[in-house]
C-alpha positions in Angstrom: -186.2 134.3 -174.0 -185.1 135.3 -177.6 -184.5 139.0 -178.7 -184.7 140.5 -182.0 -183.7 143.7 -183.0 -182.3 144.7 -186.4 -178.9 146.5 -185.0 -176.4 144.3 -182.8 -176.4 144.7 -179.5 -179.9 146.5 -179.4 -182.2 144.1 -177.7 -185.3 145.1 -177.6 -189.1 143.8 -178.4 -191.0 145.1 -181.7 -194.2 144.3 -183.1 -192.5 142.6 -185.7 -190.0 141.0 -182.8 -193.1 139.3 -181.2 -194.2 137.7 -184.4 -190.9 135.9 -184.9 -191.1 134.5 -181.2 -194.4 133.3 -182.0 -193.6 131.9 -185.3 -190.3 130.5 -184.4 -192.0 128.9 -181.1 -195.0 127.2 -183.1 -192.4 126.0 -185.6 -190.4 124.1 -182.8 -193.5 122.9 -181.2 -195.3 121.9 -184.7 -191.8 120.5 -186.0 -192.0 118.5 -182.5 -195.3 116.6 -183.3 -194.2 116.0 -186.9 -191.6 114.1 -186.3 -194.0 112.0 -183.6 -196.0 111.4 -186.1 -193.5 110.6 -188.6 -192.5 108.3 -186.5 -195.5 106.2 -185.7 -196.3 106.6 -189.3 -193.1 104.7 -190.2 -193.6 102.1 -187.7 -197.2 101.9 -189.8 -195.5 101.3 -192.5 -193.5 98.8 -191.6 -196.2 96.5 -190.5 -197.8 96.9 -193.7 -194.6 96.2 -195.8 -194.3 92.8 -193.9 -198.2 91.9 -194.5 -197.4 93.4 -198.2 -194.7 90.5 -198.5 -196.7 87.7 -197.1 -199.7 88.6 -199.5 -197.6 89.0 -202.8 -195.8 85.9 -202.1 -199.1 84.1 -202.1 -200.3 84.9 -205.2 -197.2 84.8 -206.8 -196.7 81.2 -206.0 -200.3 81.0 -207.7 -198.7 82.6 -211.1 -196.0 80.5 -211.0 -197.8 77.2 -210.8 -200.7 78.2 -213.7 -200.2 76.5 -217.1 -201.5 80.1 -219.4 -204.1 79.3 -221.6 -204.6 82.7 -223.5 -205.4 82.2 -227.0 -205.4 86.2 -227.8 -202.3 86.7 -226.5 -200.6 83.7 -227.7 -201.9 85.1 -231.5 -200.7 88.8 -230.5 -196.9 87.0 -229.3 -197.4 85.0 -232.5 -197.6 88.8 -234.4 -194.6 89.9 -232.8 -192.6 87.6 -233.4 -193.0 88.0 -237.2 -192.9 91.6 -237.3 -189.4 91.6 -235.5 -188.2 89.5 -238.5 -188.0 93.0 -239.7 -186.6 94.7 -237.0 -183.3 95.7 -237.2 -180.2 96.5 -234.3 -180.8 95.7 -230.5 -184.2 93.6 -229.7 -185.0 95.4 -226.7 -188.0 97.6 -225.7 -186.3 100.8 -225.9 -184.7 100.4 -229.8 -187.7 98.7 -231.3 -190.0 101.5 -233.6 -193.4 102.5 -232.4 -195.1 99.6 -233.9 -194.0 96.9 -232.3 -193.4 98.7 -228.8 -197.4 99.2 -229.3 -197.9 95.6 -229.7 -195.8 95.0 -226.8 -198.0 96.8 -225.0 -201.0 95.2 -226.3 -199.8 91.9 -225.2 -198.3 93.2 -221.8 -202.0 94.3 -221.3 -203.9 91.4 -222.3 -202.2 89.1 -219.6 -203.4 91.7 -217.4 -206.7 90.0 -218.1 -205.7 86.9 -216.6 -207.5 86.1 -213.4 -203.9 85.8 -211.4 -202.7 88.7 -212.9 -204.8 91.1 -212.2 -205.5 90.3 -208.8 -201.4 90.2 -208.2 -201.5 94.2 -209.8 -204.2 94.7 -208.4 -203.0 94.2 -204.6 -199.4 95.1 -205.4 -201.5 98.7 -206.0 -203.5 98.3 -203.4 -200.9 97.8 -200.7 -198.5 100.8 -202.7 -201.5 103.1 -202.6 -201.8 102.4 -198.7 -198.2 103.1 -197.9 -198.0 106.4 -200.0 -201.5 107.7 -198.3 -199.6 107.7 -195.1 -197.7 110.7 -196.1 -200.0 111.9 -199.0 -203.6 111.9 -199.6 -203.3 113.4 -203.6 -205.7 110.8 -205.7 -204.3 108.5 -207.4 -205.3 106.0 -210.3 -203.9 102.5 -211.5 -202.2 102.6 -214.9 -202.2 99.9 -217.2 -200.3 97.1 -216.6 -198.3 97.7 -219.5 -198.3 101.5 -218.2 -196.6 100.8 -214.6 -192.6 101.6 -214.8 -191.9 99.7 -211.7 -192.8 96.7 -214.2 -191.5 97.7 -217.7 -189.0 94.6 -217.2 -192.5 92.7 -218.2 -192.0 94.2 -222.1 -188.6 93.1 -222.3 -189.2 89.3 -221.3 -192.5 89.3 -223.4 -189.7 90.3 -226.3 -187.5 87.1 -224.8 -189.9 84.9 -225.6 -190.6 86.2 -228.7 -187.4 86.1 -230.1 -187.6 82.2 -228.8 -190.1 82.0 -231.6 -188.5 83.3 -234.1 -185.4 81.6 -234.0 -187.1 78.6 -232.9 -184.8 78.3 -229.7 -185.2 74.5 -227.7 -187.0 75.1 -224.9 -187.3 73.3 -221.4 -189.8 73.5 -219.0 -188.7 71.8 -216.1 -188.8 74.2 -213.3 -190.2 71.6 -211.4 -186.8 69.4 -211.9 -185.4 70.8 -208.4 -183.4 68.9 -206.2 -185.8 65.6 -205.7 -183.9 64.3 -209.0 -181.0 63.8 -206.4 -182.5 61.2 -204.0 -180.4 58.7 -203.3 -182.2 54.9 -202.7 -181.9 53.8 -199.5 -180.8 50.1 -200.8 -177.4 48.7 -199.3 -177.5 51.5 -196.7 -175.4 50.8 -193.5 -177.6 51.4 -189.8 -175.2 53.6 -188.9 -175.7 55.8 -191.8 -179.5 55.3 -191.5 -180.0 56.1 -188.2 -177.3 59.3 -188.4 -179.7 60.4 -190.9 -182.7 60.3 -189.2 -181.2 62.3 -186.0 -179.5 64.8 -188.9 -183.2 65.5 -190.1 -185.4 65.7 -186.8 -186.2 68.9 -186.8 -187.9 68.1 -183.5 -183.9 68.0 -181.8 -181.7 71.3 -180.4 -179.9 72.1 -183.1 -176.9 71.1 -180.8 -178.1 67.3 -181.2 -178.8 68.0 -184.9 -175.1 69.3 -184.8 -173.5 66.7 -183.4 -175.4 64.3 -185.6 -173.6 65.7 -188.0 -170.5 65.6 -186.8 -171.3 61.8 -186.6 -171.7 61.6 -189.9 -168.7 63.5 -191.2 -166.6 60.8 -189.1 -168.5 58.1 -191.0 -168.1 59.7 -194.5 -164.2 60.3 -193.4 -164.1 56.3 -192.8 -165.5 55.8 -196.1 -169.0 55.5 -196.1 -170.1 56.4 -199.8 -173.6 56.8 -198.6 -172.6 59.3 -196.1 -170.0 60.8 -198.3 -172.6 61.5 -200.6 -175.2 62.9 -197.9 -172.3 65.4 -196.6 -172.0 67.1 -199.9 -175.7 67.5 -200.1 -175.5 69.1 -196.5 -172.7 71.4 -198.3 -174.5 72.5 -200.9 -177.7 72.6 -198.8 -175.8 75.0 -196.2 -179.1 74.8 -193.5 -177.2 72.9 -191.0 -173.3 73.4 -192.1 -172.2 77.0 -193.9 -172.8 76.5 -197.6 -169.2 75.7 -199.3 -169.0 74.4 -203.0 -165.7 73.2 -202.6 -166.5 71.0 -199.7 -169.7 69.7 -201.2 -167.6 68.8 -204.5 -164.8 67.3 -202.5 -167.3 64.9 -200.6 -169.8 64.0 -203.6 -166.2 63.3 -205.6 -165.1 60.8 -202.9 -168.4 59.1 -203.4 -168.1 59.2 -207.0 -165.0 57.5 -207.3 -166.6 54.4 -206.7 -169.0 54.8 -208.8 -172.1 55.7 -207.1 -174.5 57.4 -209.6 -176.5 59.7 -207.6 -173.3 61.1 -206.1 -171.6 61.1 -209.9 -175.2 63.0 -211.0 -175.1 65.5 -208.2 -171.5 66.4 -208.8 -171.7 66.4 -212.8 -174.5 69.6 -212.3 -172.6 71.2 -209.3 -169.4 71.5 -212.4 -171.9 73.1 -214.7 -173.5 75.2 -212.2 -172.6 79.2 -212.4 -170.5 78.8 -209.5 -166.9 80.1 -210.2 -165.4 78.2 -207.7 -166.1 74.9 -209.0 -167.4 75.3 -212.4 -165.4 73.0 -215.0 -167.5 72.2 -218.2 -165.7 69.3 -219.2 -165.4 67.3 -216.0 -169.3 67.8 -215.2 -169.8 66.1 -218.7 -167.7 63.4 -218.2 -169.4 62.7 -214.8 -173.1 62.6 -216.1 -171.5 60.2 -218.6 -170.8 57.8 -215.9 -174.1 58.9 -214.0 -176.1 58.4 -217.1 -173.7 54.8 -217.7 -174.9 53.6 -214.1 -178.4 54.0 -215.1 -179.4 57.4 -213.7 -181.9 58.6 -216.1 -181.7 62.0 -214.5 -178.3 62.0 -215.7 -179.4 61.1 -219.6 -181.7 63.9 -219.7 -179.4 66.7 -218.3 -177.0 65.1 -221.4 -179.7 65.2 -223.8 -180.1 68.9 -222.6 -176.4 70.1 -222.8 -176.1 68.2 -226.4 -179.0 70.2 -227.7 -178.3 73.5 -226.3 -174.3 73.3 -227.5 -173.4 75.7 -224.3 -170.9 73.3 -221.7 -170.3 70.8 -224.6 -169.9 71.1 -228.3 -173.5 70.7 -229.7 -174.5 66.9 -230.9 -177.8 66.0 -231.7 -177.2 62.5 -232.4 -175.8 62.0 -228.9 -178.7 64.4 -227.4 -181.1 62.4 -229.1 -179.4 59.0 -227.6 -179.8 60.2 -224.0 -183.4 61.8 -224.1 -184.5 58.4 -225.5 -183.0 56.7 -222.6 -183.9 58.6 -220.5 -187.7 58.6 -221.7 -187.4 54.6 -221.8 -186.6 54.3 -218.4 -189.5 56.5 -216.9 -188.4 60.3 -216.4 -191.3 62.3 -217.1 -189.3 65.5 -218.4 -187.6 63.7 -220.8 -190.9 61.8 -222.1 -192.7 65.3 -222.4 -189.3 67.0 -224.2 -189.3 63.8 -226.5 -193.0 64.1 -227.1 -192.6 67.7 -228.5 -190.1 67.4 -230.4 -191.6 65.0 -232.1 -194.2 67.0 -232.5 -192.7 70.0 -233.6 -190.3 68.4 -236.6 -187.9 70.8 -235.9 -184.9 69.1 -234.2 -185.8 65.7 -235.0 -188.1 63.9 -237.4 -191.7 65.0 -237.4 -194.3 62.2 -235.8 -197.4 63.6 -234.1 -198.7 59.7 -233.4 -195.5 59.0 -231.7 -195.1 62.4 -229.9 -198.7 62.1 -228.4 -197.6 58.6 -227.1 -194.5 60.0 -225.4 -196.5 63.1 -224.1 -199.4 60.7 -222.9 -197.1 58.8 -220.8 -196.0 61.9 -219.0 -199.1 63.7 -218.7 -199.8 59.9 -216.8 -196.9 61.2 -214.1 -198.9 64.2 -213.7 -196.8 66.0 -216.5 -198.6 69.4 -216.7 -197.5 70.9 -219.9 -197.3 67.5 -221.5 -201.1 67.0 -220.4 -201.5 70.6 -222.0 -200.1 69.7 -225.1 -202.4 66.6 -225.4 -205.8 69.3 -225.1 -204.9 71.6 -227.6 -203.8 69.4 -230.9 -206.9 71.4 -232.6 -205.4 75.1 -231.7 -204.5 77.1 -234.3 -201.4 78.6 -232.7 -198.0 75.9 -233.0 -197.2 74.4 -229.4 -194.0 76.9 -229.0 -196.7 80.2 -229.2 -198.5 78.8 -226.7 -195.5 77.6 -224.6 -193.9 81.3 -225.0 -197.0 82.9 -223.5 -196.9 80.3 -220.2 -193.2 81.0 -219.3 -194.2 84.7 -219.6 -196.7 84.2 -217.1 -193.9 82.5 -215.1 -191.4 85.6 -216.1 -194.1 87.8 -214.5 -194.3 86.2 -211.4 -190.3 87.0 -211.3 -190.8 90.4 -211.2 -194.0 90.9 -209.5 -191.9 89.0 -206.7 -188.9 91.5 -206.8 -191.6 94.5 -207.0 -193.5 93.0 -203.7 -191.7 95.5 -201.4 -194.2 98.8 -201.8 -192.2 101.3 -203.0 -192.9 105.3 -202.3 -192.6 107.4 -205.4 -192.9 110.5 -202.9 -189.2 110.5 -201.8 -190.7 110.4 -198.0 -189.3 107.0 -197.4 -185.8 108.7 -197.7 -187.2 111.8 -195.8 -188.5 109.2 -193.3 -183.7 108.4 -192.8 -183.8 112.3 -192.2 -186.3 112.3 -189.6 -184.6 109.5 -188.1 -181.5 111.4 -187.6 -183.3 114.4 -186.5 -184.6 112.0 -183.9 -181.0 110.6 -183.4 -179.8 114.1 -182.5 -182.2 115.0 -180.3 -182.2 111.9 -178.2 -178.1 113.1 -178.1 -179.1 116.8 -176.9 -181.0 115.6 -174.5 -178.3 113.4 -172.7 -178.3 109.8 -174.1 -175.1 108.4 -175.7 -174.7 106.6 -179.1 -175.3 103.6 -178.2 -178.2 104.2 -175.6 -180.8 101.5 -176.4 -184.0 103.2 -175.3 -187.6 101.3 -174.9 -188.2 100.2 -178.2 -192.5 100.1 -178.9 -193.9 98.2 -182.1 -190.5 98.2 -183.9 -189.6 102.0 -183.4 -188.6 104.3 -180.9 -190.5 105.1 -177.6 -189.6 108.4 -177.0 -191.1 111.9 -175.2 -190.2 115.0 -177.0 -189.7 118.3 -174.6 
C-alpha cells in the first residue's frame, strides 16, 4: 500500500491521494502490457526484415543483370554532362547550382520509370511502410525517387557518370569477368592432384573429410605439385574451406609461378594489384601478367591492355595497351573483342573504324557479349555509345545502393526505443530473481516471458 500526504511523516489518504494510487497503478499495469507488446512487435519485425532481405535481393539481382535501354534519360545525362562544362568547384550534388541539381533530379526520376526500378522502390516502400506501421499508423506517401534521402547517393553516381562523359574517361564493362578467368586446364594434371580435388569440392562430405582433403593437398603442393600449388592459393584467397590469408595465397600461387605456369602467374599478377595492403606491389603484378600474357593467357593481355590505358599501377602506354587488347581479341576473349570493338568505334583512343569495330563487337556479341550485342542494335541512335553506356552502369550503380538500403529502416526512432525496452525488460527479469546470464525460453526469436 502507498501513502501520500503532502507533509512528511503524515500518512494519510485524500481525494487527491486515491487518484495517484489509481493513476500510478494503471501506469505500472499499462507500462506492463506495453512492453509485451513491444516485444512481440519486435520479434514482428524481425521476421519481416529477413523476408525484406530475401525480396530486395531478388530484384536487385534483376537490376544488375538489365542492359538500360532509356533513350530519355540517356538525352537528359547527355544534357548534364554539357551543362557541367560550366560548372565550377566540387562536382557533387550538394555544390552544383539549382539548375543542374534540377536535372539531376529529372534524370534520378526518369529511371524510376524503368520497369525494375520501380518495382525495387516500390517494395523497398512497401516493406519500410510495414515495419514503421508497427509502432505508428500516421499516413504516409511515397516520394519521388529522386525525393527519397535514404537514396540521395543515386544523384551523386548519376553525376559519376556524367563526368565520364565529359572527360571522355575509358570505360570497362566487365563485371562479369569474375573469377572463371582463373580456371586452370586440367591437361598434364597428376591423379593424385585430380582426385584430391574432387574430395576438396564434394560438398556431399563432413567438412572433416573435406578438411583433411585438404590437408592432402597442402602435402602435395609442399612436394611440389604446381597444380596443387596453384589450387592452394585459390583456396587462400577463396577462404570457404581454409581462413582467407593473402599472404599465403601469394606465397603458394608464387611457388607455382616460378615455373612458369600461366594461370598461377595470372592469378598472382591481379592479387599484387588488388587493394589489399598486405600484398599489393604495382610493379611486380605487372611484370607477372607479362609472363602470364607471354605464356599465352589471353586473360592476362586484356588486364595489360586495361592497366596501359587507364595509367593507374603502370605509367600509361597506349601503344603497348593497344598490343595486348589485340592479342588478347585474336585469341578469343570476349571482353577484350567487345573493348576493341568500341574503341574502334568511338575514335577516341585509337583510330576511328566503325566497319572493323562492328566486326570485333559481332564476334563477341557471338559469345553471348551483352553490351557488345547492344552496341550492334543501336548504330542508328542518336545518342554516341558512351551516353548510352553511362545510363546502364547507373542502372548497375543503383542496384548498389538499393542493396545497401534493403534493411527497412525506422525514421520514428522506435527501433532505438525498441534497445530501451529491451533493457527495461533486462531489469525486470533481474528484479524478479534471474541472473545475467539466465537464458530463459526463448519463443520466435525473442523472449518468452510473464510479467507480474
Amino acid at each position: 500500500m502507498m501513502a501520500w500526504s503532502a507533509k512528511p511523516g503524515q500518512a494519510y489518504l485524500s481525494q487527491d491521494g486515491i487518484r495517484q494510487i489509481k493513476s500510478k497503478l494503471t501506469n505500472e499495469i499499462f507500462q506492463q502490457d506495453m512492453l509485451h507488446l513491444y516485444e512481440q512487435k519486435t520479434v514482428s519485425r524481425d521476421q519481416l526484415v529477413r523476408e525484406a532481405r530475401q525480396a530486395m535481393r531478388e530484384l536487385v539481382q534483376q537490376m544488375r543483370t538489365r542492359i538500360c535501354d532509356h533513350p530519355e534519360a540517356e538525352r537528359l545525362m547527355q544534357e548534364l554532362a554539357l551543362q557541367l562544362e560550366t560548372v565550377k568547384g566540387k562536382k557533387s550534388y550538394g555544390y552544383l547550382p539549382k539548375k543542374q541539381k534540377a536535372l539531376v533530379d529529372e534524370i534520378v526520376d526518369q529511371m524510376e520509370q524503368l520497369p525494375t526500378v520501380a518495382e525495387c522502390y516500390e517494395k523497398w516502400w512497401e516493406l519500410q511502410s510495414q515495419v514503421e506501421d508497427f509502432y505508428s499508423e500516421k499516413e504516409r506517401r511515397r516520394p519521388p525517387l529522386s525525393q527519397q534521402k535514404e537514396f540521395r547517393q543515386i544523384k551523386n553516381a548519376v553525376i559519376q557518370e556524367a563526368e565520364t562523359i565529359r572527360l571522355g574517361e575509358i570505360t570497362f564493362e566487365d563485371d562479369t569477368l569474375d573469377h572463371s578467368d582463373e580456371v586452370g586446364k586440367d591437361e598434364n594434371v597428376s591423379w593424385d592432384f585430380w582426385t584430391l580435388r574432387m574430395d576438396v569440392q564434394d560438398e556431399y562430405s563432413s567438412l572433416a573429410e573435406r578438411d583433411d582433403a585438404v590437408e592432402s593437398m597442402r602435402e602435395l603442393a609442399e612436394n611440389g605439385d604446381v597444380h596443387a600449388q596453384y589450387f592452394m592459393g585459390k583456396l587462400y584467397l577463396d577462404g570457404s574451406l581454409v581462413i582467407p590469408d593473402s599472404e599465403a595465397a601469394m606465397n603458394w600461387l608464387h611457388k607455382a609461378s616460378t615455373v612458369g605456369y600461366a594461370p598461377a602467374q595470372y592469378a598472382l599478377g591481379k592479387l599484387l594489384l588488388s587493394d589489399d595492403v598486405s600484398v599489393h606491389d604495382s610493379e611486380a603484378g605487372i611484370q607477372w601478367l607479362e609472363h602470364a600474357a607471354h605464356n599465352g593467357n589471353h586473360y592476362a593481355s586484356y588486364r595489360l591492355g586495361k592497366e596501359y590505358l587507364k595509367g593507374d599501377s603502370v605509367r600509361k602506354d597506349t601503344r603497348k595497351a593497344m598490343a595486348h587488347i589485340y592479342s588478347s581479341a585474336q585469341a578469343g576473349n570476349p571482353h577484350a573483342q567487345y573493348l576493341l570493338g568500341k574503341l574502334l568505334l568511338q575514335g577516341k583512343v585509337i583510330e576511328q573504324d566503325k566497319e572493323e569495330g562492328i566486326q570485333w563487337l559481332t564476334l563477341a556479341a557471338e559469345q553471348g557479349h551483352s553490351y557488345a550485342q547492344c552496341l550492334l542494335e543501336r548504330q542508328s541512335a542518336s545518342t554516341a555509345p558512351e551516353v548510352f553506356l553511362a545510363v546502364t552502369r547507373l542502372l548497375h550503380h543503383m542496384a548498389n545502393i538499393f542493396q545497401d538500403n534493403s534493411l527497412p529502416q525506422s525514421g520514428t526512432g522506435l527501433i532505438h526505443a525498441d534497445r530501451k525496452l529491451r533493457e527495461q525488460l533486462r531489469e525486470k527479469r533481474l528484479a524478479h530473481g534471474h541472473k545475467v546470464d539466465d537464458h530463459e525460453e526463448q519463443q520466435y526469436g525473442g523472449w518468452n516471458m510473464t510479467m507480474k
